[in-house]
Backbone bond lengths (Angstrom), bond angles and torsions (degrees), N, CA, C in turn:
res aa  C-N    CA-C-N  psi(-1)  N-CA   C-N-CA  omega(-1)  CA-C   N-CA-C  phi
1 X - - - 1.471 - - 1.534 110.18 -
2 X 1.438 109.43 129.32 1.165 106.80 -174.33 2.020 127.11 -79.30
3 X 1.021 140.85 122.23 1.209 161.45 -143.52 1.798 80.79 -70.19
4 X 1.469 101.80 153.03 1.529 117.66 -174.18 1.637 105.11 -90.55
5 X 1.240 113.02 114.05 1.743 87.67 -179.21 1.901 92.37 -101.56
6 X 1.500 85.49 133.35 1.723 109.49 171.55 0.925 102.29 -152.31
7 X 1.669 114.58 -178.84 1.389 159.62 151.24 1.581 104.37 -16.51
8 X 1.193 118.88 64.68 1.947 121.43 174.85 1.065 92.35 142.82
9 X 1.973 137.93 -22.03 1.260 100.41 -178.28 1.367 140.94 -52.88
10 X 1.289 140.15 151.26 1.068 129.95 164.42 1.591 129.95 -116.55
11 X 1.264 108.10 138.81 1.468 134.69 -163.81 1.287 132.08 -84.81
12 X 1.355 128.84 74.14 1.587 106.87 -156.20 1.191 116.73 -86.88
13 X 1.455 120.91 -172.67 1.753 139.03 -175.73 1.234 99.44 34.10
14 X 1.979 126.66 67.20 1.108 130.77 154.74 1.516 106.06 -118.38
15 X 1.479 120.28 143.26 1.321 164.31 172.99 1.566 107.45 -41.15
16 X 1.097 146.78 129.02 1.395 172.59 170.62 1.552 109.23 -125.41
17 X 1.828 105.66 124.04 1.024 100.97 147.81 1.146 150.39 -105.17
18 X 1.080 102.10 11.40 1.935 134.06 171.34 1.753 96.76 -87.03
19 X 1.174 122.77 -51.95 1.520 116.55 165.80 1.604 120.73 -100.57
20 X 1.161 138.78 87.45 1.395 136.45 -163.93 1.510 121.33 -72.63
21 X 1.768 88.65 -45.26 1.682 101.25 170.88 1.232 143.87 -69.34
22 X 1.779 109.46 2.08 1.441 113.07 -156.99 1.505 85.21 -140.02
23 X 1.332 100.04 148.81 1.465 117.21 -178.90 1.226 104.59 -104.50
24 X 1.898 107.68 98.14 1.523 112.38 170.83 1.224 116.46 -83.82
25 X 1.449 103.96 -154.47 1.613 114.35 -174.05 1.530 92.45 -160.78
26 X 2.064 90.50 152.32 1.319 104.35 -152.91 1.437 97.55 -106.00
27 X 1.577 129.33 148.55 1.268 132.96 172.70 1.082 130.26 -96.15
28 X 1.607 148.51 29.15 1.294 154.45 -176.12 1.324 118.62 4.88
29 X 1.730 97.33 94.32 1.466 108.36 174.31 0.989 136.19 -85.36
30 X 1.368 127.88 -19.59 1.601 159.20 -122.90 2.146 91.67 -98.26
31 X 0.997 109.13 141.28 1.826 102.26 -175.22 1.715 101.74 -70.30
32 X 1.855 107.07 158.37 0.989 90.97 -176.39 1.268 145.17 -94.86
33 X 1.857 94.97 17.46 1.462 108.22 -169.38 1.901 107.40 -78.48
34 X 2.016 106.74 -18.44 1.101 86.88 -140.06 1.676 74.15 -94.49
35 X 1.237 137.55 -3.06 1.503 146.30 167.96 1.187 112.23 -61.74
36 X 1.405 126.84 -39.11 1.499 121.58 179.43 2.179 104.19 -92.14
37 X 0.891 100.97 -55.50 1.662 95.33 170.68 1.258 110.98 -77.28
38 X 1.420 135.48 42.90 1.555 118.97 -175.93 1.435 122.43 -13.32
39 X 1.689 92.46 90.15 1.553 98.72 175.84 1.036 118.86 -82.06
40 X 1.559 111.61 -16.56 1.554 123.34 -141.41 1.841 103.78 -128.22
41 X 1.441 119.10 133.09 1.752 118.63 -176.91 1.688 88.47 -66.61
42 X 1.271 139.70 -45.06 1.284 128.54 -150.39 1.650 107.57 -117.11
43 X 1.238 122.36 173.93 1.668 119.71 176.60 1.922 84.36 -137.90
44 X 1.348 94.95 166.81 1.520 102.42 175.25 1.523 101.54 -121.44
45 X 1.232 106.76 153.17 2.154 110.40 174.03 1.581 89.81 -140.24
46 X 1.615 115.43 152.37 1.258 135.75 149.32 1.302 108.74 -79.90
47 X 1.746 127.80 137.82 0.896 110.48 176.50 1.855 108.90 -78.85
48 X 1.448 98.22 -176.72 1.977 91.26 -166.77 1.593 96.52 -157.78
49 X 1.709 110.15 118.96 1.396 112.12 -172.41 1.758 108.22 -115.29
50 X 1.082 120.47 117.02 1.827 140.79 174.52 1.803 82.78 -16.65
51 X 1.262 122.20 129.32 1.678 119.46 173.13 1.850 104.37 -48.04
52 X 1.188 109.19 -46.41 1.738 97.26 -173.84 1.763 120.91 -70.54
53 X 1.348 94.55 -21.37 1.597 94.63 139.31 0.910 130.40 -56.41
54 X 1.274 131.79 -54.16 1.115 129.80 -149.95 1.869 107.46 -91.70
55 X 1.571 109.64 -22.17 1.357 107.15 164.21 1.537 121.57 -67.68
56 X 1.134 108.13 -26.47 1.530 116.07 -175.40 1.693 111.99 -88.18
57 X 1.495 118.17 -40.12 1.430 105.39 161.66 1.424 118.96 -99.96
58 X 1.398 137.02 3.14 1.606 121.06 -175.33 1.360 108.90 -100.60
59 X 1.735 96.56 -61.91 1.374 134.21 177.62 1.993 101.78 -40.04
60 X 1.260 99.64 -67.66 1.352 117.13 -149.02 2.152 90.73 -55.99
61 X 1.227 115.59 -27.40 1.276 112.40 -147.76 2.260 82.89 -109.33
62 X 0.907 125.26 -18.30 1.509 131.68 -171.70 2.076 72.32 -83.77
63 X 1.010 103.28 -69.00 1.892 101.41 -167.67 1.376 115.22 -29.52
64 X 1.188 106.75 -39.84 1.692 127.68 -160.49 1.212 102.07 -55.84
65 X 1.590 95.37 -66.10 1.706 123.60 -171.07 1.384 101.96 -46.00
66 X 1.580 125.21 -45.36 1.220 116.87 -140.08 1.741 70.29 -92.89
67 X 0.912 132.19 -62.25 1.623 116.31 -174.18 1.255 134.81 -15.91
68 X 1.718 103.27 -58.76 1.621 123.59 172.33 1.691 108.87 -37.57
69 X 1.636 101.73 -63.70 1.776 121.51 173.58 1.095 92.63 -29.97
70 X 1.671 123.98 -75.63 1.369 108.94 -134.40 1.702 92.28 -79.43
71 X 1.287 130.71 -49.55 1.698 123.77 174.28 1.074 96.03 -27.86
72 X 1.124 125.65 -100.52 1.646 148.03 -174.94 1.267 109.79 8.07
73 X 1.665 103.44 -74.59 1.845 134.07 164.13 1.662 97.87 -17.44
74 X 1.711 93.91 -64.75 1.622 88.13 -171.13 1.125 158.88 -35.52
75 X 1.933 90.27 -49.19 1.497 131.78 169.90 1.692 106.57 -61.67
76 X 1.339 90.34 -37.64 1.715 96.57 -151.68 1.844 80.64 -51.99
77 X 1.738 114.62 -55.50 1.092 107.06 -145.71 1.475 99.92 -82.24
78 X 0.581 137.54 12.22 1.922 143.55 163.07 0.805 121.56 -65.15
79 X 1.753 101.13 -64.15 1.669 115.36 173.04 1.556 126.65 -57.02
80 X 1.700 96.96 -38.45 1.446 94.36 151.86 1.654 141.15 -65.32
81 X 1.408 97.14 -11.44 1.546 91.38 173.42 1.233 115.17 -80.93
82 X 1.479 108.71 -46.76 1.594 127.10 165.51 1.633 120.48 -38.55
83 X 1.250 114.59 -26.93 1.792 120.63 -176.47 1.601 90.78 77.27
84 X 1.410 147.44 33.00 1.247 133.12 135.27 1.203 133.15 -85.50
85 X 1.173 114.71 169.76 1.370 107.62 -152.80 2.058 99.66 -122.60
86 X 1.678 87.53 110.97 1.581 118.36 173.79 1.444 112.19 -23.68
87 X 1.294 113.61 -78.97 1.132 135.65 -177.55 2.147 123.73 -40.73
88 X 1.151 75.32 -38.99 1.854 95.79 -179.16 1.552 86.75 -83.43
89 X 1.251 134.99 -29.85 1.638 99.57 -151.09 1.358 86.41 -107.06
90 X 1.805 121.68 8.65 1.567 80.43 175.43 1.948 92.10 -126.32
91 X 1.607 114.00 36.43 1.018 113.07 147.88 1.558 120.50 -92.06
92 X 1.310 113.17 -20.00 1.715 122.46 157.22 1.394 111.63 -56.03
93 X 0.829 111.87 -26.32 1.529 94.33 -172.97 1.731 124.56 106.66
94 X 0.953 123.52 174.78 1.713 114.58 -161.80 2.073 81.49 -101.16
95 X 1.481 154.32 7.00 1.317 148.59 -145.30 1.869 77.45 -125.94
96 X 1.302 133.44 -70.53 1.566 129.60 -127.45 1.816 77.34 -108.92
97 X 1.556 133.16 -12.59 1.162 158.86 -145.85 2.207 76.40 -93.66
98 X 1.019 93.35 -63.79 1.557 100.34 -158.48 1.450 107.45 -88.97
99 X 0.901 103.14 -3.17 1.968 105.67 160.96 1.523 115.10 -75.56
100 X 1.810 118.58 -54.89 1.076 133.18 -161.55 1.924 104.29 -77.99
101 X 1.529 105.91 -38.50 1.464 113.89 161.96 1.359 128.50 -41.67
102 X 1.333 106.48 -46.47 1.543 111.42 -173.92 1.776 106.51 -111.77
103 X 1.311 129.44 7.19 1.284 139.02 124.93 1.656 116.19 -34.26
104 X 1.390 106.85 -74.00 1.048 104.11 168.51 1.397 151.26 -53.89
105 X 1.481 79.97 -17.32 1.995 94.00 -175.24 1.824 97.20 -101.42
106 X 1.168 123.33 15.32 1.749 118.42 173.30 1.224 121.68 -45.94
107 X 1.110 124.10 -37.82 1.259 127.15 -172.75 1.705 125.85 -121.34
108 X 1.588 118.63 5.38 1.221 121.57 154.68 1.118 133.66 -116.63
109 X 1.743 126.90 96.11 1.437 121.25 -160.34 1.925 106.26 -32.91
110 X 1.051 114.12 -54.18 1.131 109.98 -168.37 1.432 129.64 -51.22
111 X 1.086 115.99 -43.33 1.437 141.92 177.99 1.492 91.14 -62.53
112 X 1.391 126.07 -34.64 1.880 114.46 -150.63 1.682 70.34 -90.83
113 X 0.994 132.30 -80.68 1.552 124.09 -178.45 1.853 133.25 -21.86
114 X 1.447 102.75 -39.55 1.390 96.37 151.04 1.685 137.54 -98.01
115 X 1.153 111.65 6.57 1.329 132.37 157.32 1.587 128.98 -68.66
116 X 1.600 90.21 -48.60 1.543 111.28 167.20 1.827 108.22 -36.61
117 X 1.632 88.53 -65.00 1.451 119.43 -152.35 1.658 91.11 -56.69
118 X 1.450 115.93 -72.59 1.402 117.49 -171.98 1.417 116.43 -66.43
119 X 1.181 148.86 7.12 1.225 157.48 -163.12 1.946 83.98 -119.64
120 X 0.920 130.88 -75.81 1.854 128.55 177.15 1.422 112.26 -49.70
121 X 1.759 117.59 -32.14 1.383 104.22 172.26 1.606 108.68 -80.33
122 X 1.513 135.58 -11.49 1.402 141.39 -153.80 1.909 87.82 -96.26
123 X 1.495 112.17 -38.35 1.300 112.22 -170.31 1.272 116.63 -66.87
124 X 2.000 124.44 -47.31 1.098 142.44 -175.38 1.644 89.92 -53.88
125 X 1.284 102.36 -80.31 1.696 116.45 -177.64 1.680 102.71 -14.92
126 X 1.007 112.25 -80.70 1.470 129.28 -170.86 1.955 109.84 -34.10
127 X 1.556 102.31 -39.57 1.450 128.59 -144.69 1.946 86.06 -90.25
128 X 1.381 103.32 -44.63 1.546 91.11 -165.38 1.359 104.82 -105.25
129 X 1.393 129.93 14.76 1.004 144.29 147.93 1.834 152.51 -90.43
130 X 1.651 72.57 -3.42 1.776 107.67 -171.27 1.344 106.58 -77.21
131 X 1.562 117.52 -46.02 1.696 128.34 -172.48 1.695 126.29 -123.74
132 X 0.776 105.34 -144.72 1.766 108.80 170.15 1.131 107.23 -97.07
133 X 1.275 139.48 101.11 1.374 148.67 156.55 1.298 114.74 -52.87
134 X 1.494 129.64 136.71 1.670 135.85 158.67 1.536 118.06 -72.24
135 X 1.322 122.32 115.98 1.254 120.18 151.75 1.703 118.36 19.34
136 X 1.449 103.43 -80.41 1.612 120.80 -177.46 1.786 109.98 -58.98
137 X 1.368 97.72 -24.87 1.913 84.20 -167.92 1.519 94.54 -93.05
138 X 1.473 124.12 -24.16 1.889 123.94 161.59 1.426 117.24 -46.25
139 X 1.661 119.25 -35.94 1.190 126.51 -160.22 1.551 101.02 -94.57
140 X 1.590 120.80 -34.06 1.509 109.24 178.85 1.743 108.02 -86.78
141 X 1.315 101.86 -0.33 1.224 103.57 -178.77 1.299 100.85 -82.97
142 X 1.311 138.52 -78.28 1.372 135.99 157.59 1.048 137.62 -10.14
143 X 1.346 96.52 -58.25 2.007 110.73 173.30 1.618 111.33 -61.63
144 X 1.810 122.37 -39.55 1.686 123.60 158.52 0.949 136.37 -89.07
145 X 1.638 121.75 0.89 1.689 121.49 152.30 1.317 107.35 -110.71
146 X 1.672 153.27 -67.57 1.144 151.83 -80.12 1.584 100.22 -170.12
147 X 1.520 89.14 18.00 2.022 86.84 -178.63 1.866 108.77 -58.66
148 X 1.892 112.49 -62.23 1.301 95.94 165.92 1.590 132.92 -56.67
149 X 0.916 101.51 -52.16 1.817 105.55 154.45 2.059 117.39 9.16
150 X 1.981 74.36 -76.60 1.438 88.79 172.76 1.265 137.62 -71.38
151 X 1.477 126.36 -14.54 1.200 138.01 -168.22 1.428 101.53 -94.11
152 X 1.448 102.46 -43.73 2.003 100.60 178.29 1.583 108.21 -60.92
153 X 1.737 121.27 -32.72 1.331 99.84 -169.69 1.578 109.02 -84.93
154 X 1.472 104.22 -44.47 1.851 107.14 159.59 1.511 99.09 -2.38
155 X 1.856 102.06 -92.35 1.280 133.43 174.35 1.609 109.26 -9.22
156 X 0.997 135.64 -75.95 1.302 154.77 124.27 1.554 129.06 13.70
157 X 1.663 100.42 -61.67 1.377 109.96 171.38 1.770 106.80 -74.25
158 X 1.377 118.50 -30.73 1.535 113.41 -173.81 1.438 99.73 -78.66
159 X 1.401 130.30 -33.69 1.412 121.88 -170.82 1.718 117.96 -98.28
160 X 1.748 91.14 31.01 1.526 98.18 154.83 1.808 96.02 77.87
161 X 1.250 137.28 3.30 1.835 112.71 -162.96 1.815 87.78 -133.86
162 X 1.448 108.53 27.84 1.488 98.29 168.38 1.780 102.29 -96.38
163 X 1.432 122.03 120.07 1.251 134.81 -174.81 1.692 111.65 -45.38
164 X 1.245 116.26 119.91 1.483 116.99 161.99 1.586 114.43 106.33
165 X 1.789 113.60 -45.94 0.779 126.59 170.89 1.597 123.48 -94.52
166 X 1.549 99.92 172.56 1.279 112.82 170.25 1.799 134.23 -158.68
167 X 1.400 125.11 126.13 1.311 108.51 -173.40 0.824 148.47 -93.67
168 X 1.367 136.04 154.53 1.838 107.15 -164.97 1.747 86.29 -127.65
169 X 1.088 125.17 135.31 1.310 124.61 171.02 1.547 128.25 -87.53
170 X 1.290 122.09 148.04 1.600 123.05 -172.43 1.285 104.03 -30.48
171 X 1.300 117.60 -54.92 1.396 107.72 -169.82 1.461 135.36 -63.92
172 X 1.500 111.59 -0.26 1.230 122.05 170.10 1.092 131.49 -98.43
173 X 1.543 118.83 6.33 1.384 140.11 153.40 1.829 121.65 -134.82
174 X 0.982 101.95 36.23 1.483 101.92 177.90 1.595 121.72 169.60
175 X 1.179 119.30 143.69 1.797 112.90 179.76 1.534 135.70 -28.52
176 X 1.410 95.68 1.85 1.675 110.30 -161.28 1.799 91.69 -64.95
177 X 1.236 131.45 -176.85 1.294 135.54 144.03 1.763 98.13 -124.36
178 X 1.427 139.69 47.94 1.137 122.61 -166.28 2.044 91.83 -118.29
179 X 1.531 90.69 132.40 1.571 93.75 178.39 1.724 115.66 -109.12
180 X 1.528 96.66 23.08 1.046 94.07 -176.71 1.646 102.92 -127.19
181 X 1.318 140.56 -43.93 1.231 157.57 169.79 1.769 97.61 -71.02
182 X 1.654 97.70 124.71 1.405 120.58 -179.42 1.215 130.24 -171.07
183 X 1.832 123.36 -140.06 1.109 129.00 -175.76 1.242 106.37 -118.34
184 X 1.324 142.90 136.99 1.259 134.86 154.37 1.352 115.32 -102.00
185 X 1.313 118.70 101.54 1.552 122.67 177.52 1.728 103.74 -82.95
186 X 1.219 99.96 131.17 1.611 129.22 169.22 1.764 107.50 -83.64
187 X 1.497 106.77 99.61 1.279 114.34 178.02 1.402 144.77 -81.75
188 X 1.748 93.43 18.38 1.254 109.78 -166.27 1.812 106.51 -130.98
189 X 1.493 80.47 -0.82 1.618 90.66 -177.76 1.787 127.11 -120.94
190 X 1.198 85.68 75.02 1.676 105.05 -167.60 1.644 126.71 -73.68
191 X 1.625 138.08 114.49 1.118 88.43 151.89 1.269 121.08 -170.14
192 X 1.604 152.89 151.50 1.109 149.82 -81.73 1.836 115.60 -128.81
193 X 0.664 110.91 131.99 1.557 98.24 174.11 1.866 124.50 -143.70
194 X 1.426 120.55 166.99 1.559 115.91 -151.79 1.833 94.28 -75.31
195 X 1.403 116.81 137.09 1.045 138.00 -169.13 1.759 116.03 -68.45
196 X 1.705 89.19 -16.74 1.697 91.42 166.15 1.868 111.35 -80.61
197 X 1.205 126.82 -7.46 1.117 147.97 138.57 1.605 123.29 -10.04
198 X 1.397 96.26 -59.38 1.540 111.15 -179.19 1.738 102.03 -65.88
199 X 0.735 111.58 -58.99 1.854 106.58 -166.64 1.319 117.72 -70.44
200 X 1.465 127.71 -6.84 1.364 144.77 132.19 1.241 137.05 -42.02
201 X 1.110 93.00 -34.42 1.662 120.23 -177.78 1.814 92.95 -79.24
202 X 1.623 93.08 -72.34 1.787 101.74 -169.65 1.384 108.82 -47.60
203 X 1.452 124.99 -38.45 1.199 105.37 176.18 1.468 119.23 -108.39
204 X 1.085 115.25 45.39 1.729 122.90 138.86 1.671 97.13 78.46
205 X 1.445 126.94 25.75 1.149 108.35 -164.74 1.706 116.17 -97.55
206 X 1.490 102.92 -8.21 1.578 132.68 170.97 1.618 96.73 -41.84
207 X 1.030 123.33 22.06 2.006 113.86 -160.35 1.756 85.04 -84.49
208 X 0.951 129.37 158.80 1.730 133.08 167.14 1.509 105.36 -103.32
209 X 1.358 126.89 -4.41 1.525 116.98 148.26 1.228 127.70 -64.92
210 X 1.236 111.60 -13.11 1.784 124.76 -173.03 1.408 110.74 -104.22
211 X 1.107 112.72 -23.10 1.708 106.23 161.84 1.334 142.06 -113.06
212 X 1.195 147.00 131.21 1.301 150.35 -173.12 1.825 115.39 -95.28
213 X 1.359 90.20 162.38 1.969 82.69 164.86 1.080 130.73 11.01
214 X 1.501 143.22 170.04 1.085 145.98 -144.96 1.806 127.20 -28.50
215 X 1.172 103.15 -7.34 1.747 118.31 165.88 1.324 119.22 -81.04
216 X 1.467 120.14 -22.23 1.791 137.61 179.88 1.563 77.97 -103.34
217 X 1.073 146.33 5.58 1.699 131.71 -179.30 1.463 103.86 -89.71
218 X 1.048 96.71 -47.63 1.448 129.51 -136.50 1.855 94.13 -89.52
219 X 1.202 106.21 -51.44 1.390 136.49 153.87 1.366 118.41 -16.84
220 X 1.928 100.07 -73.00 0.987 101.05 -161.67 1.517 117.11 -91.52
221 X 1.604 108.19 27.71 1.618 121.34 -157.68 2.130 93.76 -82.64
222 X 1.713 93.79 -37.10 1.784 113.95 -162.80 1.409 76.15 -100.19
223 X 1.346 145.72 -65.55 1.808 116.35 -150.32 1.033 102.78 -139.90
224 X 1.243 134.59 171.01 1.575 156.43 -148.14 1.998 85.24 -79.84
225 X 0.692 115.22 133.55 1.229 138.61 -172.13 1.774 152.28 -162.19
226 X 1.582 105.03 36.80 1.060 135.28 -133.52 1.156 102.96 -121.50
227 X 1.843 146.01 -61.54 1.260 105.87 -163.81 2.232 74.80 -142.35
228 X 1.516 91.72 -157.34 1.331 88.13 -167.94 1.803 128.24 -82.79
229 X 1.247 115.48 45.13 1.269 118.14 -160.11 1.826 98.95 -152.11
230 X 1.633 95.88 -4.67 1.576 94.17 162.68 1.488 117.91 -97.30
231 X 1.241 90.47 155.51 1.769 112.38 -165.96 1.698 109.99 -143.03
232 X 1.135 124.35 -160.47 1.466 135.67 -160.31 1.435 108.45 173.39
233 X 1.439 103.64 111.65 1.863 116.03 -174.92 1.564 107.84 -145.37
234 X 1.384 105.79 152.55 1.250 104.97 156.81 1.325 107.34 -115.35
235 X 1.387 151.83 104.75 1.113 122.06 -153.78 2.076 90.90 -125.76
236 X 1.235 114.79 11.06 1.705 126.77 -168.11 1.422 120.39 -144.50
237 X 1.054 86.36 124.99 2.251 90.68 169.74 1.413 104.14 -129.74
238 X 1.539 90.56 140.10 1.421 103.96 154.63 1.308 118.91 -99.73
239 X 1.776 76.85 146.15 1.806 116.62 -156.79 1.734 94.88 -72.13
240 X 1.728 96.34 156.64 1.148 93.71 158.09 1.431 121.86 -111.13
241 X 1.549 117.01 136.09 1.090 102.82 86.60 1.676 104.11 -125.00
242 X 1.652 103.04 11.55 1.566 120.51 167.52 1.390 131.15 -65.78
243 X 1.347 123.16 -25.12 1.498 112.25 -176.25 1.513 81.16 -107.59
244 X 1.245 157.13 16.06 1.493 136.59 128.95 1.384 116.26 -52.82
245 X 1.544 111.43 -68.28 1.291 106.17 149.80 1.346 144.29 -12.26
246 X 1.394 116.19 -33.99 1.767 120.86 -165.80 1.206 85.65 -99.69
247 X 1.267 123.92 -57.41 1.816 127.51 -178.05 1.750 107.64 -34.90
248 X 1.097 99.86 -54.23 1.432 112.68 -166.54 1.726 101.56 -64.98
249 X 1.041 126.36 -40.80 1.326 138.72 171.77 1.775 111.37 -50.22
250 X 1.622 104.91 -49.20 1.080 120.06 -147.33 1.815 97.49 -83.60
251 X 1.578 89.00 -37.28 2.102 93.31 170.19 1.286 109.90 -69.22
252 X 1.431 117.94 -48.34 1.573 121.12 -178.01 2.047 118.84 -43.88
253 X 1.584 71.55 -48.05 2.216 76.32 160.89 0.862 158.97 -52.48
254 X 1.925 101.44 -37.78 1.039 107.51 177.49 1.742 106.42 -100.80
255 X 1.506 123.60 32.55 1.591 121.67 -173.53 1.738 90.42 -130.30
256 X 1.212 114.76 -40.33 1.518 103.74 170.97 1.670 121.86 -71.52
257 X 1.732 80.84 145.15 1.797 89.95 -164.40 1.644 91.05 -104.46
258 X 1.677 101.37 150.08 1.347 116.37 -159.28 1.585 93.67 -104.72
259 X 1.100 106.57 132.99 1.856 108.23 172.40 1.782 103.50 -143.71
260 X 0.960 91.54 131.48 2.020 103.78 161.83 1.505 123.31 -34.19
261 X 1.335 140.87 127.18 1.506 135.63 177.73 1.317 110.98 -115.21
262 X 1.131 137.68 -172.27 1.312 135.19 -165.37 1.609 97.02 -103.27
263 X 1.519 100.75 139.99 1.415 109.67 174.88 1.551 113.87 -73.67
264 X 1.245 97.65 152.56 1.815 105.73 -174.01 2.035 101.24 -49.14
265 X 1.406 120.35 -42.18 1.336 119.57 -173.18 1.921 106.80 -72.17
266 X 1.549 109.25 -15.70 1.491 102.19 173.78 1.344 103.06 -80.30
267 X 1.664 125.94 -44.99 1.032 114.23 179.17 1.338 143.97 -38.80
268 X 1.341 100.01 -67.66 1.538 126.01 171.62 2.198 105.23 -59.51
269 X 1.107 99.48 -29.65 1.646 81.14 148.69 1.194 151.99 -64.50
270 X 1.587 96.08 -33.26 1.407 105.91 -164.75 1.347 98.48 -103.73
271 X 1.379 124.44 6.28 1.560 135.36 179.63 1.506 101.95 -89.02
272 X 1.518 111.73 -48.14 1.575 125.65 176.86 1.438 100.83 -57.43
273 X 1.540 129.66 -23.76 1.707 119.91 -157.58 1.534 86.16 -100.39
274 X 1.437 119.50 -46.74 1.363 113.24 165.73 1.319 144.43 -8.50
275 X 1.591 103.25 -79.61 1.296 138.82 -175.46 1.709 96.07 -70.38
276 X 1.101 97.63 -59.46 2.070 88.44 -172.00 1.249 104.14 -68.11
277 X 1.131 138.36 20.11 1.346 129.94 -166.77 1.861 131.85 38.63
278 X 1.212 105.11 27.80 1.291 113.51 164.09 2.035 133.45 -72.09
């Protein structure tokens, strides 16, 4: 029996160009009147990444950033105690950067101790951020700096106020009861394909044994399409009262305006200037 394609189906081993390397899956946004009467030449999908994807490429690189800040933060305020000047030392570079740093710290144990510290966190930073990282060196990286880190934004992503995205949990497309293991659809990353598409899909003909030359080309432009064990299904929808939900997410996104907040190290400064009455 053939699978209903609507409004939540989902699409797997389709193509991202915001993610190139990972074989997502597509979320069928498109209403469902104009899916069953093909009113429409095109359908729209969100793209949608397995959550441990999505910790390892979204998460892992939002962590980073916020790391640099708070290092950065550090220096900044060092250098300001020191009367050097921020700006110059981090157009030098993190090499002529860490000469002039620990110059400065010669003569106060303390200072050589937090110099140490932020100069080894500026290096790591730099180091696992410089190239293509493996899976495994993201995960010990995480798991020995940024373990709470990760749990507050998790935290975050399930209670709906992680920016851009949104999650839908196993249980809203499949027998699972798990409210924690899911999809993370990327709500900013949309994108569209020809509506004769759909009945291709339903009937399973996406197989890569069935096509040759420029049809596996052509193929593999919209979905993973590469050796003999790729395919193309929709074989899941999300239920409602969840893909209302994602919709609702997905309008809310694109009307909220994004602005910068104060980093946890501005805070807790200006809390310290607070309280002492400075």
């Amino acid at each position: 029996m053939k699978v209903k394609f609507t409004q939540g189906t989902i699409i797997e081993n389709l193509r991202s160009k915001k993610y190139p390397n990972l074989r997502c899956k597509g979320v069928v946004i498109s209403a469902r009147c104009d899916l069953e009467q093909k009113k429409i030449p095109l359908f729209h999908c969100l793209i949608a990444l397995p959550i441990e994807d999505w910790i390892f490429e979204v998460l892992f690189k939002d962590i980073i950033g916020e790391k640099k800040k708070e290092v950065f933060g550090k220096i900044k305020q060092y250098a300001q105690k020191k009367d050097l000047d921020y700006e110059t030392l981090m157009e030098l570079g993190i090499d002529k950067s860490e000469q002039i740093l620990r110059k400065s710290a010669e003569e106060n144990k303390k200072d050589k101790v937090e110099v140490e510290k932020e100069i080894a966190s500026w290096k790591e930073l730099d180091m696992i951020n410089s190239s293509y990282v493996e899976k495994e060196e993201k995960r010990n990286y995480l798991h020995d700096n940024a373990k709470r880190l990760v749990e507050k934004k998790l935290q975050q992503l399930y209670n709906s106020i992680y920016p851009k995205f949104v999650f839908v949990p196993r249980k809203a497309y499949s027998d699972s009861d798990s409210s924690v293991d899911g999809l993370v659809i990327d709500l900013q990353d949309i994108v569209q394909m020809d509506i004769d598409i759909k009945e291709d899909i339903l009937e399973y003909k996406y197989d890569f044994s069935t096509y040759s030359g420029n049809y596996k080309k052509e193929i593999n432009k919209i979905f993973f399409f590469e050796d003999k064990d790729d395919f193309v299904i929709a074989d899941s929808i999300i239920k409602s009262p969840w893909i209302e939900y994602v919709l609702q997410q997905f309008a809310y996104s694109f009307i909220r305006i994004g602005v910068d907040n104060a980093n946890e190290y501005e805070a807790k400064e200006y809390c310290d200037n607070i309280l002492e009455g400075l």
